[in-house]
C-alpha positions as CSV (number, residue, x, y, z in Angstrom):
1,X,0.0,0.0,0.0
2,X,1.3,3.4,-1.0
3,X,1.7,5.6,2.1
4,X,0.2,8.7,0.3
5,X,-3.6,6.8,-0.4
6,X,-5.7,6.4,2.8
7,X,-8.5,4.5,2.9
8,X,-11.5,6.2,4.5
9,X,-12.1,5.8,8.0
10,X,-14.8,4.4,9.5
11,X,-17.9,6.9,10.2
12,X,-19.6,6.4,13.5
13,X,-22.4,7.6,14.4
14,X,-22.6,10.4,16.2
15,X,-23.6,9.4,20.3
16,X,-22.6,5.9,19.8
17,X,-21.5,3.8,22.3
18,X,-18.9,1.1,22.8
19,X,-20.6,-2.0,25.0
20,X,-17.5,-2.6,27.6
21,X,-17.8,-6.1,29.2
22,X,-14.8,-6.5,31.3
23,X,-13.0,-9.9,30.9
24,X,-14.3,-12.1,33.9
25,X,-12.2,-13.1,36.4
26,X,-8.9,-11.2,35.5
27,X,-7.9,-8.0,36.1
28,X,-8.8,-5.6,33.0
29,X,-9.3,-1.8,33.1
30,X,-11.9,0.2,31.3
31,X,-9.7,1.8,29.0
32,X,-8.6,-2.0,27.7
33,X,-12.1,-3.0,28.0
34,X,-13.0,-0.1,25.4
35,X,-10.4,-0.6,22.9
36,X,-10.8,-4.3,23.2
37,X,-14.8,-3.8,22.3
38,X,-13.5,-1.5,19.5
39,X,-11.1,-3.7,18.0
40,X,-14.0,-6.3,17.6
41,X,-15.3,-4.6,14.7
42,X,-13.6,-5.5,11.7
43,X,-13.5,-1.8,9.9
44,X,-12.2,-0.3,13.1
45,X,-9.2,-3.1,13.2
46,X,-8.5,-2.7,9.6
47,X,-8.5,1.2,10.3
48,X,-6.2,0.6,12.9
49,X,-3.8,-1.9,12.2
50,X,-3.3,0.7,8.6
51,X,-2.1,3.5,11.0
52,X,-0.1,1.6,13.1
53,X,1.9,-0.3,9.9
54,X,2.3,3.4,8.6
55,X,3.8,4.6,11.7
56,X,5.8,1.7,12.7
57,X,7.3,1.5,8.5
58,X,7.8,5.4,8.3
59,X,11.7,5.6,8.1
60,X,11.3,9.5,9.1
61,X,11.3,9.7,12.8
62,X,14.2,7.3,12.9
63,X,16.1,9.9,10.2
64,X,15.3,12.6,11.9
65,X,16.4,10.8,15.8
66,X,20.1,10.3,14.1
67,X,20.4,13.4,12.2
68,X,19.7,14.9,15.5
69,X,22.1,13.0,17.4
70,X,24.9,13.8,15.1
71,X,24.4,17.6,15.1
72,X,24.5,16.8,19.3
73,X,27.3,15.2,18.9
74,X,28.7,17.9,16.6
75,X,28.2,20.7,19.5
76,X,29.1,17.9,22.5
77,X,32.9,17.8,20.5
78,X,33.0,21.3,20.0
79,X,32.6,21.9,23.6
80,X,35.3,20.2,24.5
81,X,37.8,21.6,22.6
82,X,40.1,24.2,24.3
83,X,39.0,28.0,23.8
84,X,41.8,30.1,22.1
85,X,41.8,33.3,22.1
């Protein structure tokens, strides 16, 4: 899938409301018991698991992270050098 073509998101209705049945027995708060009642429909899944393969496969961040850590180490080495003068 090209990165620049999005599928359209799923439309919910406006004032609808996630069922949240909390797994029996076992610890489980209501934010997990929300996005686990969300995840069950198969549109909002699909939506999902797009956005998360787009972030996780954007090269980017990572690009910028070490372009930023060689212009810090740039400064941390010039720092250290003895001031003439």
């Amino acid at each position: 899938m090209k990165w620049h073509v999005f599928r359209k998101s799923p439309e919910l209705p406006a004032g609808s409301r996630w069922p949240i049945h909390k797994r029996p027995g076992e610890y489980e708060s209501d934010v997990d018991a929300l996005i686990r009642a969300m995840l069950e429909r198969d549109d909002v899944r699909q939506d999902q698991q797009v956005a998360w393969d787009r972030w996780w496969l954007d090269p980017t961040p990572l690009i910028r992270t070490r372009s930023a850590a060689r212009e810090l180490e740039k400064t941390a080495g010039e720092s250290e050098k003895p001031a003439t003068g």
